[in-house]
C-alpha positions as a printed Julia matrix, in Angstrom:
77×3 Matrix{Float64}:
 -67.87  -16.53   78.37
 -65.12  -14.62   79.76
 -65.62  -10.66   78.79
 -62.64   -9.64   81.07
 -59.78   -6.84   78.8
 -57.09   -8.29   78.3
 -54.3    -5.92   76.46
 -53.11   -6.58   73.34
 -50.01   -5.53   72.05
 -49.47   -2.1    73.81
 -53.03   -1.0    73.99
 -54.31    0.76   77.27
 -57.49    0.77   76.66
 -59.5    -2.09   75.1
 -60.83   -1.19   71.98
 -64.88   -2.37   72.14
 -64.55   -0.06   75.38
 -62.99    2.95   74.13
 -65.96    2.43   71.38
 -68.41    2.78   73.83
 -66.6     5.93   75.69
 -66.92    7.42   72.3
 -70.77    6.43   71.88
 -71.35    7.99   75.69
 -69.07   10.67   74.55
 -71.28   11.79   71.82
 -74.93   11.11   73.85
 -73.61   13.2    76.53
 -72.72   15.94   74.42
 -68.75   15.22   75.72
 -65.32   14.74   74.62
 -64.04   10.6    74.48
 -61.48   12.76   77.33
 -64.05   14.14   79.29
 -65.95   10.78   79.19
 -63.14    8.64   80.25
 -62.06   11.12   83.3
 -66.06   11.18   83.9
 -66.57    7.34   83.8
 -62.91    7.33   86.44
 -64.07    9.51   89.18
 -67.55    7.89   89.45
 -65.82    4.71   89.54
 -63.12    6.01   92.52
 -66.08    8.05   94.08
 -68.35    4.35   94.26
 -65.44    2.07   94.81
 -62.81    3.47   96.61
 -64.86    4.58   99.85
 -65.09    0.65  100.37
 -61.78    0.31   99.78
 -60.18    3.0   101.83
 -63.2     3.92  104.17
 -64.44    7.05  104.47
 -61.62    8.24  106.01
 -59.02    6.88  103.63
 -60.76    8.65  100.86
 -61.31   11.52  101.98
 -57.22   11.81  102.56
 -56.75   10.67   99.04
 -58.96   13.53   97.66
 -57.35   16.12   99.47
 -53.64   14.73   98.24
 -55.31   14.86   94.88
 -56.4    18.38   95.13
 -53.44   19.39   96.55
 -51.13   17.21   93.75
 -53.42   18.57   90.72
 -55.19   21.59   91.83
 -58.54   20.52   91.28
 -61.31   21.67   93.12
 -64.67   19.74   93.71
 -64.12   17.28   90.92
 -64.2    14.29   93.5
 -65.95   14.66   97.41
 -65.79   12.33  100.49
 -69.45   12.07  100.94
């Protein structure tokens, strides 16, 4: 059984998974927003370091600090 998304119409987000954002969501005492940004950076922070290497990422966090101002949402280590 294939469970890969696959967009329908103009959805960006699969439905059954923005279901389960909102059931994490409400465990965690969170937004569906602050969920989904939560559930992206630990995915970036575990996968991208592979990706990139360590010294790859740690360029792309400062460019996104210094594109976004944020400060110590993601970290090179």
């Amino acid at each position: 059984m294939d469970l890969r998304w696959r967009p329908h119409d103009e959805e960006v987000i699969d439905h059954n998974l923005l279901c389960a954002l909102a059931v994490l969501a409400h465990a965690n005492g969170r937004s569906v927003v602050q969920e989904l940004n939560h559930a992206v950076c630990s995915y970036v922070e575990q996968y991208l370091p592979s990706k990139l290497g360590d010294d790859g990422f740690a360029l792309l966090v400062e460019v996104m600090r210094e594109d976004t101002g944020a400060e110590g949402r993601l970290s090179a280590s």
